[in-house]
C-alpha atoms as an extended CHARMM CRD file, in Angstrom:
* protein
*
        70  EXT
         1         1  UNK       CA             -7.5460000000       29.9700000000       -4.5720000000  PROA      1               0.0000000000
         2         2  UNK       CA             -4.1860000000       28.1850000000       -3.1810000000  PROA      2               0.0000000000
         3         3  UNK       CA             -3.5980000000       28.9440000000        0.3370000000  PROA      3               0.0000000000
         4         4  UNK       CA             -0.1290000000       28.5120000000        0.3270000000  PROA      4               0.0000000000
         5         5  UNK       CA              0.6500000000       29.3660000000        4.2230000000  PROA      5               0.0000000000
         6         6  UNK       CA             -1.2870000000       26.0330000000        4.5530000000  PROA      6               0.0000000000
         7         7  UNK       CA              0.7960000000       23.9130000000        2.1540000000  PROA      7               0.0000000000
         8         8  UNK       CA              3.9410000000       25.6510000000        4.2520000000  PROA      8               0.0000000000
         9         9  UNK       CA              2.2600000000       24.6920000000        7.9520000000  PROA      9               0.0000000000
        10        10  UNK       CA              1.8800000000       20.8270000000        6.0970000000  PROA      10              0.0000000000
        11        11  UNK       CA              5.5530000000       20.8220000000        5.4890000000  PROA      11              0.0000000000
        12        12  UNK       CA              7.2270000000       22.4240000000        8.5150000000  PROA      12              0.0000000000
        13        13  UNK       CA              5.0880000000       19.7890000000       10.6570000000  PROA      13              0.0000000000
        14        14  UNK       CA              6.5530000000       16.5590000000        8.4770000000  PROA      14              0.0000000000
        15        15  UNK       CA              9.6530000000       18.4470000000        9.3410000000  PROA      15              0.0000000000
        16        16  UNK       CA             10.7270000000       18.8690000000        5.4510000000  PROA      16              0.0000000000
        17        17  UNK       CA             13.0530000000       21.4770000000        4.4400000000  PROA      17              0.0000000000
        18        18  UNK       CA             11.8930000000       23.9720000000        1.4250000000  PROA      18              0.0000000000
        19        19  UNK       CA             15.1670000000       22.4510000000       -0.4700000000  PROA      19              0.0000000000
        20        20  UNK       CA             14.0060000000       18.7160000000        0.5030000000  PROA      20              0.0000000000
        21        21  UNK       CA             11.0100000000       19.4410000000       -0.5660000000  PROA      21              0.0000000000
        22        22  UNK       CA             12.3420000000       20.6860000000       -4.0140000000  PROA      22              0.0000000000
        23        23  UNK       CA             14.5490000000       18.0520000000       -4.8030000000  PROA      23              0.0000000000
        24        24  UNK       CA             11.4510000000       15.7820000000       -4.0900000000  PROA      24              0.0000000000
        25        25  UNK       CA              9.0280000000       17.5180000000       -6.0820000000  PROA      25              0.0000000000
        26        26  UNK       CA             10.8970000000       19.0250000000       -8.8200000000  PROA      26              0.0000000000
        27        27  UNK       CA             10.0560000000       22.7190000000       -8.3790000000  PROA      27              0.0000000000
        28        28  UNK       CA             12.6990000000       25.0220000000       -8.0890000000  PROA      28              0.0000000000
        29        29  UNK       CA             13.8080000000       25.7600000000       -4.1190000000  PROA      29              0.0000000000
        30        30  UNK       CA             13.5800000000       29.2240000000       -5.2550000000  PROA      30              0.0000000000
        31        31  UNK       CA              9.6620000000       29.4110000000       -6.1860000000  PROA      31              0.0000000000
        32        32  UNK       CA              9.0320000000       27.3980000000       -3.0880000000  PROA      32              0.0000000000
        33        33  UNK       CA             10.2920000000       30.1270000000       -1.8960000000  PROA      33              0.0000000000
        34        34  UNK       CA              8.6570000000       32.8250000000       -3.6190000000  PROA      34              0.0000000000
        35        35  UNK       CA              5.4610000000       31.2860000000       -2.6120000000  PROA      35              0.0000000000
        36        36  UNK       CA              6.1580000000       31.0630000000        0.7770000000  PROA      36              0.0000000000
        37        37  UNK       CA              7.0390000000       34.5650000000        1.0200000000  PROA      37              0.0000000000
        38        38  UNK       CA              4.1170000000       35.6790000000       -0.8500000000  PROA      38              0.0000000000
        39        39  UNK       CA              6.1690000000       37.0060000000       -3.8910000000  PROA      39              0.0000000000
        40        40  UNK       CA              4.8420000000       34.9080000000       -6.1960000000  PROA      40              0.0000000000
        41        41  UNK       CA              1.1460000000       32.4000000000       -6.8130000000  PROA      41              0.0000000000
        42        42  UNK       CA              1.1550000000       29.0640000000       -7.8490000000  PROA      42              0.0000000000
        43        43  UNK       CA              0.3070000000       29.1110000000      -11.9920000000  PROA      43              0.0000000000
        44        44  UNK       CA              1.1000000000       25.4200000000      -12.1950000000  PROA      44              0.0000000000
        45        45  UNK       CA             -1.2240000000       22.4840000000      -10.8580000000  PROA      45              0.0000000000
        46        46  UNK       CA              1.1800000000       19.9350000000      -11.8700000000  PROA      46              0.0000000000
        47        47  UNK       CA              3.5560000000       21.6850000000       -9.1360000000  PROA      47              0.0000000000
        48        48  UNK       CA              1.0510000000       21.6260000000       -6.2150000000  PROA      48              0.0000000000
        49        49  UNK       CA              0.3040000000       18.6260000000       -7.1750000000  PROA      49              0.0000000000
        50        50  UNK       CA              3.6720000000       17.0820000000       -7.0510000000  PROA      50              0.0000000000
        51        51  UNK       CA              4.4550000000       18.7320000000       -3.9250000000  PROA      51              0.0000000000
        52        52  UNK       CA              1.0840000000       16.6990000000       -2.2370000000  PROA      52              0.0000000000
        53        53  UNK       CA              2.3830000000       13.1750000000       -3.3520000000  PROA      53              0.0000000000
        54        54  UNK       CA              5.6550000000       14.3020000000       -1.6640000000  PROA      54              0.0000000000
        55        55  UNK       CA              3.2690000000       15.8720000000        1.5180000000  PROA      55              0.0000000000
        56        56  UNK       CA              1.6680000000       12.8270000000        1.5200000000  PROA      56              0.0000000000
        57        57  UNK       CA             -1.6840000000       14.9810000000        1.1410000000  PROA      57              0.0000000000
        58        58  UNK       CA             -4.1470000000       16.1520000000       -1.1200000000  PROA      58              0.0000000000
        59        59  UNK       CA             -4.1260000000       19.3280000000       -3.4410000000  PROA      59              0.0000000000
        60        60  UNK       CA             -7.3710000000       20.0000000000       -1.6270000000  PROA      60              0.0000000000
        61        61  UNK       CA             -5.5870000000       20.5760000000        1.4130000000  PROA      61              0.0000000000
        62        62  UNK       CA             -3.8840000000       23.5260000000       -0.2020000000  PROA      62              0.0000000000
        63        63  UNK       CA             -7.2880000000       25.1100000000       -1.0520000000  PROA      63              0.0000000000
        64        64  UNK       CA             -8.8320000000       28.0710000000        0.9820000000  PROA      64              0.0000000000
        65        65  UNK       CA            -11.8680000000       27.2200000000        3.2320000000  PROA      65              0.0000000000
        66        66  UNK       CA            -11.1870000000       23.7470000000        1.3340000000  PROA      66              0.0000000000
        67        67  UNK       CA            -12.5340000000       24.9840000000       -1.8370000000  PROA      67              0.0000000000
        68        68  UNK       CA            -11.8010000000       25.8990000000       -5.3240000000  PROA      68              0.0000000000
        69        69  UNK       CA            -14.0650000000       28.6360000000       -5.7310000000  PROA      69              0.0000000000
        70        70  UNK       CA            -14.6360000000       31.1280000000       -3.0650000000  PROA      70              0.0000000000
């Protein structure tokens, strides 16, 4: 599972706005958002994974305990 708090921690120390971060990922500011808040999950990889190359990390990063399957 996607631990999202840890993609959000990634970003706030590169010092990247949520809207920077959407208009250099191409998901919506507002399910950034959603995630961040915990009102919605991640359903697509392509989106986590776009949001790494613009991290400058890797998808695994966003991964609980650092792996897919608890």
């Amino acid at each position: 599972m996607f631990d999202i708090d840890k993609m959000r921690a990634i970003r706030e120390s590169k010092g990247i706005s949520q809207k920077k971060l959407s208009d250099l990922s191409g998901v919506p500011v507002e399910t950034i958002i959603s995630w961040e808040q915990h009102r919605a999950h991640p359903v697509r990889i392509n989106d986590l994974n776009n949001i790494a190359v613009v991290l400058g990390c890797y998808l695994d990063d966003f991964l609980e305990d650092g792996k897919f399957f608890p």
